[in-house]
N, C-alpha and C positions, 0 to 999 in steps of 0.2 A: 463411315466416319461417325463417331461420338459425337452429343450434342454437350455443349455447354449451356447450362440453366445459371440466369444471374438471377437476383430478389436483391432489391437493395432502394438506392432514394438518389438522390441525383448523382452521384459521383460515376454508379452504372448507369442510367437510366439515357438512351441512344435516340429515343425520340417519341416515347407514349405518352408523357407528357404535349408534347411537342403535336401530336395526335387528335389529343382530344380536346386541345383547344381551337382544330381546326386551324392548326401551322402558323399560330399565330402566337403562342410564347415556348420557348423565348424569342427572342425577336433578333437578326441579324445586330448587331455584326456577330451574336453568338451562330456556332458553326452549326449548320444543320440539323437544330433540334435539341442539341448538348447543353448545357449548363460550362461551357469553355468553350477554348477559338480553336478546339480539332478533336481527334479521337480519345477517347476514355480510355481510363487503365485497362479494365477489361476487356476491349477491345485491341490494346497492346496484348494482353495476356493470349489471347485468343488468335494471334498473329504469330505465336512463338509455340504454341502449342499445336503438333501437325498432326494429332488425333483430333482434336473438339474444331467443333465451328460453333460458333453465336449463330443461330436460326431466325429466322423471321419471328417465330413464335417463341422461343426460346430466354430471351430477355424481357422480365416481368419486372424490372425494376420503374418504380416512379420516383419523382421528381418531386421532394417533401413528403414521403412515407418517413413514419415512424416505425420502433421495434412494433407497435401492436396494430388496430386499425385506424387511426388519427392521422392526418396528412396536415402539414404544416401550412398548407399551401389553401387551405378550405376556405380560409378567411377572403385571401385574397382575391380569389379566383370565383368568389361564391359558388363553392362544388362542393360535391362529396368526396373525394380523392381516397385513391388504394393507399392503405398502407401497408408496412409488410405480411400480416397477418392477411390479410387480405389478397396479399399475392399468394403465397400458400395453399390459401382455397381456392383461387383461380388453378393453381397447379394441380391443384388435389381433381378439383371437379372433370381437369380432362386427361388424367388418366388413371384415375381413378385408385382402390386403395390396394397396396402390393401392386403397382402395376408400372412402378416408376421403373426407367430401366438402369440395372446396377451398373454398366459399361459406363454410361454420362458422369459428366461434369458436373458440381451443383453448388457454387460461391453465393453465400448471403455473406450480406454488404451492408450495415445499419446503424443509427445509433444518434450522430449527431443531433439530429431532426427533435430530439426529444428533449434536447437539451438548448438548443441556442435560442429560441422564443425566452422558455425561462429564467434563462441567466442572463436578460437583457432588461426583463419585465421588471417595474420600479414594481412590483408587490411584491409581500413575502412569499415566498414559494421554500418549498422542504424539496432540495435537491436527493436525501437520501431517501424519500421514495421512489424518486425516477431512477435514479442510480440501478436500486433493486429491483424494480420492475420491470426496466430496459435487457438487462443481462438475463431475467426469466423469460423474459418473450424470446432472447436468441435462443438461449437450451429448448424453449419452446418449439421454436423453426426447425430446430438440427430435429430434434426429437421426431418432428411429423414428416419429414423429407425421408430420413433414415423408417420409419413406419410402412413408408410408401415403396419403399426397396428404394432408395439411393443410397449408394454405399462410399462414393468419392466426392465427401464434402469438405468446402473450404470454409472457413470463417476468419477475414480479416478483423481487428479489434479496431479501435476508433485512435484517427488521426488527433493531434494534440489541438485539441478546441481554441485555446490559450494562445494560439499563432497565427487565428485566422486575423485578417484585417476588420473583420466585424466586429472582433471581441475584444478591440483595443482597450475598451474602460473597463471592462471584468476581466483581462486575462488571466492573473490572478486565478477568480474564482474557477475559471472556465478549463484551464491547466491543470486543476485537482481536481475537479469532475471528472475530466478526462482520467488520467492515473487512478484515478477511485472507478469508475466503470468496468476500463480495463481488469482493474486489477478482481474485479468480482464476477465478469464474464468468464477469465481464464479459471476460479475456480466453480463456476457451475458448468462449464465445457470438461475441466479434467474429470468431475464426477460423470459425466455420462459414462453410458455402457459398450460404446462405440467408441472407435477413432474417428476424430475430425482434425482436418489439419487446420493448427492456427496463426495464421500471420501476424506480427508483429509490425503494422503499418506505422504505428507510432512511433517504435523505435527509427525506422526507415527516414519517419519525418524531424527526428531529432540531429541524425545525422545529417540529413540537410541543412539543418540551422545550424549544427558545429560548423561545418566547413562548406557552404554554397558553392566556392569557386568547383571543386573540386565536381560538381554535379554541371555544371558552367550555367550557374545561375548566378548575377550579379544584382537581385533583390529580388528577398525571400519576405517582405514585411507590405509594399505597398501591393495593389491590387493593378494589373497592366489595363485593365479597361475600368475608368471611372466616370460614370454617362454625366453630364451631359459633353463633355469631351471625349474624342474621339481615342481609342487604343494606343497606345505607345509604338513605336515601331521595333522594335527589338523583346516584341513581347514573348520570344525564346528562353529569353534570358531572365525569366520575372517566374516564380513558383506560382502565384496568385493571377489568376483572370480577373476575377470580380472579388467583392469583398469576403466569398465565402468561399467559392470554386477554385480550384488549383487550372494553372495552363493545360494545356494539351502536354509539353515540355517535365511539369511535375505529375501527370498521371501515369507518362510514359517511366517515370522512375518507382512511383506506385506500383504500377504494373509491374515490371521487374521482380520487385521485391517479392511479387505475389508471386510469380512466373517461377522463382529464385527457392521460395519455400518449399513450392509447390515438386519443385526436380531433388530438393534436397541442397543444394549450393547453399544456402542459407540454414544449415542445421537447427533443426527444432529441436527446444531446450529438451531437457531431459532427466527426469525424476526418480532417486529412489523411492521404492514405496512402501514407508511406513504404518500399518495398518491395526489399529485396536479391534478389540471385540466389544460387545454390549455389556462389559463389567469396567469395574474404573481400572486403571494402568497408567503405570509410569510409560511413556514413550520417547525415544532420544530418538534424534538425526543423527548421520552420520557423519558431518562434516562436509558430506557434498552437499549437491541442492538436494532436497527431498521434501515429499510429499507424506504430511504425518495425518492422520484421520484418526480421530479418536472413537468413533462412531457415539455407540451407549456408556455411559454410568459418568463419576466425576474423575475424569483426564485430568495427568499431568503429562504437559505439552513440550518437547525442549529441539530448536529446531537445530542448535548449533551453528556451525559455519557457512555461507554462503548463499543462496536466496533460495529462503525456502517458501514452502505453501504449509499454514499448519491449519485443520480444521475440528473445533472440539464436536461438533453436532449436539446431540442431546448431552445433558447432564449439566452440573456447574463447574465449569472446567477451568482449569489452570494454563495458560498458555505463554509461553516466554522466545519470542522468534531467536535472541541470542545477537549475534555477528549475521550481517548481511543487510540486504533490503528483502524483507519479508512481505509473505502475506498473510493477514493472520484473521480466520473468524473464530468469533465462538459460540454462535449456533446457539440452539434453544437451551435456555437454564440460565443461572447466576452466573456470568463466567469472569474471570479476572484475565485481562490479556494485557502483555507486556513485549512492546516491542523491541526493545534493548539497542542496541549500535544499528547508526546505518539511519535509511530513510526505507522507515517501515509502511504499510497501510493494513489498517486495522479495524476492523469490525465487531461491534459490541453481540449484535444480532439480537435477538428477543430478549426477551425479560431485564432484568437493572444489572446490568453491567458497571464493570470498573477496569477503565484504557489506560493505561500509562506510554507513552513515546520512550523517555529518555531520550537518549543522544540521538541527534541526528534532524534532519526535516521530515516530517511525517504528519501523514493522513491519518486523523481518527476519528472515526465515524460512530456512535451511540446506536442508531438504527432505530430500534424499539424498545420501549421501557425507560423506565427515571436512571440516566446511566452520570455517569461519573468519569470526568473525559480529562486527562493532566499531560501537557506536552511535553513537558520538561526544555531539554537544551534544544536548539534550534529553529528554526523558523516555522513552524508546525500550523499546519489546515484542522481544525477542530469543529467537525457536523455534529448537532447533538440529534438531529433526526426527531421521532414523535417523543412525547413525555417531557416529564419536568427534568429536565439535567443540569449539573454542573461541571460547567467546564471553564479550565485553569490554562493559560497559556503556558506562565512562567518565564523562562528567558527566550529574550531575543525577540522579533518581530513577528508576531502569528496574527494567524485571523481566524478569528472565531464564530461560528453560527448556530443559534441556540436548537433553529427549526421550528416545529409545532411544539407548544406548550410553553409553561410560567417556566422559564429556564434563569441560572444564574451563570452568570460571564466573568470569569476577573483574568485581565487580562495579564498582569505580571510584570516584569522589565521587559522594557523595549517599547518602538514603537508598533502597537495593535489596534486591530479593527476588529469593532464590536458590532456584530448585530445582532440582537434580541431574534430577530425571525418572528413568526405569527405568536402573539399571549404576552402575558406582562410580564414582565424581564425583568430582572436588578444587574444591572452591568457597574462595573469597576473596572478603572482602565491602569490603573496601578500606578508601575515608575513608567518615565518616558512619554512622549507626544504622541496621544493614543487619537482612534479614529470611531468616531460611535455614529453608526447608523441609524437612519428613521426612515422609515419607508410605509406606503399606504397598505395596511392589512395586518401591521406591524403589531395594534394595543397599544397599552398606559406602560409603560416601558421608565424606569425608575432607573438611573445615572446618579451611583454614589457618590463620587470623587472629580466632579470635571470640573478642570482647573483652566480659568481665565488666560488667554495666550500662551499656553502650553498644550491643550487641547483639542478637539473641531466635534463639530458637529456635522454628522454629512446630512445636508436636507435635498440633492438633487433626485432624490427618487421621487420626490413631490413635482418639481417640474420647477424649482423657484431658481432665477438666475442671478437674481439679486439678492439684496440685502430689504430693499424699499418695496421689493413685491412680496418677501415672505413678512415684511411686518402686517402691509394691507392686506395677507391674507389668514395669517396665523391669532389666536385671542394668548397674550401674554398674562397669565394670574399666576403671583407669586413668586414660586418656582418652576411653575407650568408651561411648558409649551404648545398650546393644543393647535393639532392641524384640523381636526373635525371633531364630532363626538367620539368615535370611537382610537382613533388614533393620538396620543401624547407620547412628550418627553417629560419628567423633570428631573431639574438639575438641584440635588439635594446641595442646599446654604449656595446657593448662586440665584438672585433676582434674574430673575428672565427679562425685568426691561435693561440693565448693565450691558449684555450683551450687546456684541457689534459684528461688523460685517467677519471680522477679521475673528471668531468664534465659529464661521461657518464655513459648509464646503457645499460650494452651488452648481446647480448642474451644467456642463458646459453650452459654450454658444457657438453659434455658425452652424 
């Protein structure tokens, strides 16, 4: 019989954690080691598949590994903890290079871990480096397992962050990270030079939240164990163990899904492929999905109908996803990318880009360089990543984040949420009851247009829950808001002592 190889962070991880703290976390009533009340997905997965067995040694997953070697858990636990880079070596070291066996099994399993510290952290953080850096470390795993002679690799993408019970005040954020990860794993997985099969666990988890009953889950939002009270008794019936962890009940459906991809029951999508050369070219889709690569020179991109993947790489490229939910980078050079209908996700990649959404909800990401980021119609996620950027909501209720660097924000009709992110900002919240962030790491952050009870101020990344504690702690001059030396607001033709409670947005209590 085949061995099955897991690498992953708690979702796999069956008791090395549990190990080396000396059986002491996690702690009953979690089951035996697990991070839930029974067996893990992979462990289901491994019950249905009557080649592979999980081996003793076989399951390298830890319990807070990240995609590289950072363990989330380091803090807490004062350790040095694996992360998944670190499992790799562990795997490499014993058996050595070409000597992996190509018969086995071989699921990495990662990602969260990199993400839910920072989208919880009241400082600024630039979510589009972890974005891109988390989907390089996975192409990075596949790459040295398949090195090693493994040839039968899995890659689940990442469960929707947005719907755990931990991420209840950022879901929001935490839902477009997610769909932004994903959507940048699937394109540095389709460039490898191998097949790796990739599970769609998200989608998996969406369809849970459409129709619970149907999975016979009758709540999919609280957590079934909230310490210091004791589990619920029908914790079958609840997707969530803890605030991060799914039941034994929703791994067993995870599993599945993976089990499901893995036989084929679950059809993996499937790409024409449209291919440039290293001179410029016009390139169409076909109408299906497809897969357009423009490689070398300056690409025109056009994806047409239904969801495609377009990638210009080198040059200044021209890119228009068309009809569909796209995905669309444009790679190193000037590149103009336009996502057209639908809810696109959109990548500026190096150098000074310019993103357009149009219609629909969509993700647009800047990445690197002074990019130029416009939503147009719908509720649109706008990253402007490192450099100085601008970006424009437009209609509807978006949210925008500048990243690293002096960025400008104007948010458009609707109501929008501003955050400057790390440098000094000029934010403009336009038409509508807009939402302007301040956070510690933030800078002198410059607010053209904030209008007196039509506007907020979010100050809870400071920690203030009142009104009476951020006056005792904040120096009002002018139009100044200063939290410390280095971090301000001002509110351009609005006196900062005018203001009242009812100006701001504090951070919650209990």
């Amino acid at each position: 019989m085949a061995d099955l190889y897991v690498f992953g962070d708690s979702l796999s991880d069956n008791g090395n954690l549990f190990d080396a703290t000396g059986n002491l976390f996690p702690p009953p009533p979690y089951f035996d080691g697990r991070l839930s009340n029974g067996l893990l997905a992979v462990e289901y997965l491994d019950t249905q598949l009557p080649n592979y067995e999980i081996t003793d040694n076989s399951n390298l997953a830890f319990s807070g590994a990240t995609t590289g070697n950072s363990n989330s858990l380091d803090d807490d636990l004062n350790a040095d903890l694996p992360g998944l880079r670190d499992q790799i070596d562990a795997f490499t070291a014993s058996v050595g290079t070409g000597d992996a066996d190509p018969t086995d099994l071989y699921l990495v399993w990662a990602g969260p871990n990199n993400f839910l510290d920072p989208l919880r952290d009241e400082a600024a953080i630039d979510p589009v480096a972890l974005i891109r850096q988390g989907a390089l470390d996975l192409r990075e795993a596949a790459t040295r397992l398949y090195d090693l002679g493994a040839r039968n690799l899995v890659l689940p993408n990442m469960v929707n962050l947005g719907r755990l019970p931990g991420t209840r005040q950022v879901s929001a954020d935490a839902t477009a990270v997610s769909r932004a990860f994903n959507a940048a794993l699937a394109l540095e997985l389709d460039n490898l030079s191998f097949d790796v099969t990739q599970v769609d666990v998200f989608a998996t988890g969406e369809a849970v939240a459409a129709n619970p009953s149907s999975y016979g889950f009758t709540n999919i939002t609280d957590p079934a164990f909230q310490p210091p009270s004791l589990p619920v008794s029908n914790a079958d019936e609840y997707f969530f163990w803890d605030t991060f962890h799914p039941t034994t009940r929703g791994h067993e459906v995870l599993g599945n899904a993976i089990y499901q991809t893995i036989t084929g029951e679950i059809p993996p999508l499937s790409f024409n492929q449209v291919r440039g050369t290293n001179r410029g070219e016009t390139l169409r889709g076909t109408g299906r999905r497809d897969n357009v690569d423009g490689f070398g020179g300056n690409d025109i991109l056009r994806g047409r109908g239904q969801g495609d993947r377009l990638e210009g790489w080198n040059g200044s490229d021209q890119i228009f996803g068309d009809q569909g939910n796209d995905i669309l980078s444009g790679g190193a050079g000037i590149d103009f990318v336009f996502g057209g209908e639908n809810n696109d996700i959109a990548f500026g990649g190096n150098d000074n880009d310019r993103i357009l959404g149009q219609a629909g909800a969509d993700i647009l990401i800047g990445d690197r360089g002074n990019d130029y980021i416009r939503g147009g119609l719908g509720n649109d996620y706008l990253l402007g990543g490192e450099g100085d950027d601008t970006l424009l909501g437009e209609d509807n209720n978006d949210i925008l984040n500048g990243g690293v660097g002096n960025d400008s924000l104007s948010g458009g009709a609707g109501g929008d949420r501003l955050d400057g992110g790390a440098g000094a900002d000029v934010l403009r919240g336009g038409l509508g009851a807009d939402r302007f962030v301040a956070r510690p790491d933030g800078g002198k952050d410059i607010i053209r247009d904030f209008i007196q009870g039509q506007d907020r101020l979010d100050v809870s990344n400071f920690g203030f829950d009142t009104f009476d504690e951020l006056i005792d702690e904040v120096t009002l001059v002018g139009t100044t808001i200063a939290f410390n030396t280095t971090d301000s607001v001002r509110l351009l033709g609005v006196s900062a002592t005018s203001l009242t409670a009812a100006d701001f947005i504090f951070a919650p209590t209990g």
